[in-house]
Residue, then its C-alpha position, 0 to 999 in steps of 0.5 A: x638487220x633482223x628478221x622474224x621468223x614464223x614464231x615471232x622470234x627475231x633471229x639476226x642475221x649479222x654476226x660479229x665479225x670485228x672491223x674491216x681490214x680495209x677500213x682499218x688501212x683507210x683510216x690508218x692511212x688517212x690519219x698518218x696523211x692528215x699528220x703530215x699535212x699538219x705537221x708540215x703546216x705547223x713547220x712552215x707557221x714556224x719557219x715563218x716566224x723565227x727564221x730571217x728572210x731569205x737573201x737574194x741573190x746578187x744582180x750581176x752588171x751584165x744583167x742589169x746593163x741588159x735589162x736597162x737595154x730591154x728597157x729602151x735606157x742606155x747605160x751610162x758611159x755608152 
């Protein structure tokens, strides 16, 4: 931003003051967020691929006896 004065001479109005602190914890925040989210990503890309499927855990007869029943099938031996 500049202005003239009367003679023609341009006097500016800014001075140079550096960054502004808050724009500095913005960015600086925004960028540790921004590798996090990465990392994290990366994280599950690998995960994904290298480590084995997750294993379920067993069905106990008295739940599958129960859903069967929910079912509207009797259970063998009743």
């Amino acid at each position: 931003m500049a202005s003239a004065n009367g003679k023609g001479n341009v006097i500016n109005d800014v001075e140079a003051k550096g960054f502004n602190p808050a724009l500095i914890v913005l960015l600086l925040v925004s960028g540790l967020l921004l590798i996090f989210l990465v990392g994290n990503y990366a994280l599950y890309l690998y995960a994904q691929k290298n480590l084995p499927p997750k294993k379920k855990k067993p069905v106990s007869k008295k739940k599958m006896k129960r859903e069967r029943l929910k079912q509207g099938v009797s259970a063998p031996g009743e």
